[in-house]
C-alpha angles and dihedrals in degrees: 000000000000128000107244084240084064093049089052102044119150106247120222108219125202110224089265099048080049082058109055096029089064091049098052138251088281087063083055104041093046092055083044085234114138134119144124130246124197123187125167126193087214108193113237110251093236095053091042084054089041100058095034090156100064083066100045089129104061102108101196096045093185085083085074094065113099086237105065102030087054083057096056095045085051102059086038096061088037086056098053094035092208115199092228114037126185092197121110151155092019 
Protein backbone atom coordinates (compact mmCIF):
# COMPACT_ATOMS: atom_id res chain seq x y z
CA UNK A 1 0.00 0.00 0.00
CA UNK A 2 1.13 3.78 -0.66
CA UNK A 3 2.02 6.07 1.58
CA UNK A 4 -0.79 9.07 1.39
CA UNK A 5 2.68 11.57 0.35
CA UNK A 6 2.88 9.33 -2.73
CA UNK A 7 -0.78 9.72 -3.49
CA UNK A 8 -0.33 13.83 -3.30
CA UNK A 9 2.88 14.38 -5.22
CA UNK A 10 3.40 17.73 -7.16
CA UNK A 11 3.41 16.85 -10.73
CA UNK A 12 5.87 18.43 -13.00
CA UNK A 13 4.04 19.16 -16.41
CA UNK A 14 5.76 19.64 -19.74
CA UNK A 15 4.12 22.81 -21.75
CA UNK A 16 1.77 20.33 -23.66
CA UNK A 17 0.52 18.32 -20.74
CA UNK A 18 -0.13 22.22 -19.32
CA UNK A 19 -2.03 22.43 -22.10
CA UNK A 20 -4.25 19.95 -22.08
CA UNK A 21 -4.50 19.68 -18.40
CA UNK A 22 -5.93 23.09 -18.32
CA UNK A 23 -8.40 22.21 -21.06
CA UNK A 24 -9.82 19.17 -19.56
CA UNK A 25 -9.70 15.06 -20.20
CA UNK A 26 -12.30 15.60 -23.07
CA UNK A 27 -9.41 17.84 -24.99
CA UNK A 28 -7.56 15.01 -24.62
CA UNK A 29 -9.91 12.29 -25.39
CA UNK A 30 -11.36 14.16 -28.69
CA UNK A 31 -7.88 14.49 -30.17
CA UNK A 32 -7.51 10.68 -28.95
CA UNK A 33 -4.42 11.93 -27.15
CA UNK A 34 -4.03 10.52 -23.58
CA UNK A 35 -1.38 8.39 -21.85
CA UNK A 36 1.15 8.27 -18.70
CA UNK A 37 4.50 8.30 -18.65
CA UNK A 38 6.60 7.25 -15.57
CA UNK A 39 10.22 7.64 -15.39
CA UNK A 40 12.34 7.29 -12.20
CA UNK A 41 16.25 8.41 -11.81
CA UNK A 42 16.66 5.40 -9.36
CA UNK A 43 19.99 5.81 -7.58
CA UNK A 44 22.25 2.90 -8.00
CA UNK A 45 22.59 0.89 -4.55
CA UNK A 46 26.68 1.24 -4.53
CA UNK A 47 26.67 4.87 -4.93
CA UNK A 48 23.98 5.18 -2.59
CA UNK A 49 26.42 3.05 -0.18
CA UNK A 50 29.18 4.97 -1.35
CA UNK A 51 27.99 8.47 -0.40
CA UNK A 52 26.05 7.29 2.94
CA UNK A 53 26.39 10.71 4.33
CA UNK A 54 24.40 12.54 1.93
CA UNK A 55 21.48 10.49 3.45
CA UNK A 56 22.32 10.88 7.32
CA UNK A 57 19.03 11.88 7.84
CA UNK A 58 17.38 9.49 6.93
CA UNK A 59 16.05 8.07 10.31
CA UNK A 60 14.82 4.22 9.12
CA UNK A 61 17.73 3.47 7.19
CA UNK A 62 16.38 0.39 6.06
CA UNK A 63 14.61 2.54 3.44
CA UNK A 64 18.13 2.80 1.75
CA UNK A 65 18.35 -1.39 0.82
CA UNK A 66 17.47 -2.14 -2.58
CA UNK A 67 14.86 -4.43 -1.10
CA UNK A 68 12.99 -2.67 0.31
CA UNK A 69 13.20 0.71 -1.84
CA UNK A 70 12.23 -1.85 -5.53
CA UNK A 71 9.15 -2.79 -3.45
CA UNK A 72 8.17 0.06 -3.01
CA UNK A 73 8.75 1.25 -6.97
CA UNK A 74 7.18 -1.23 -7.67
CA UNK A 75 3.65 -0.56 -5.79
CA UNK A 76 4.04 2.79 -6.73
CA UNK A 77 4.07 2.09 -10.73
CA UNK A 78 1.65 -0.44 -10.17
CA UNK A 79 -0.42 2.29 -8.50
CA UNK A 80 -0.35 4.76 -11.21
CA UNK A 81 -0.46 2.12 -13.96
CA UNK A 82 1.36 4.32 -16.36
CA UNK A 83 1.00 3.33 -20.02
CA UNK A 84 5.56 3.69 -20.74
CA UNK A 85 7.48 2.62 -18.10
CA UNK A 86 11.52 2.90 -17.82
CA UNK A 87 11.63 0.83 -15.54
CA UNK A 88 13.16 -2.83 -16.13
CA UNK A 89 14.66 -5.70 -14.92
CA UNK A 90 13.61 -4.94 -11.48
Amino acid sequence: MLDSKLCNRQWVYTDAGRTFDSSGSDACQQNGFKFTIASYNVLAQNLLEDNSYLYSHCRDLRCLEWSYRQKRLLSEIAFYEPDVSGIRDL
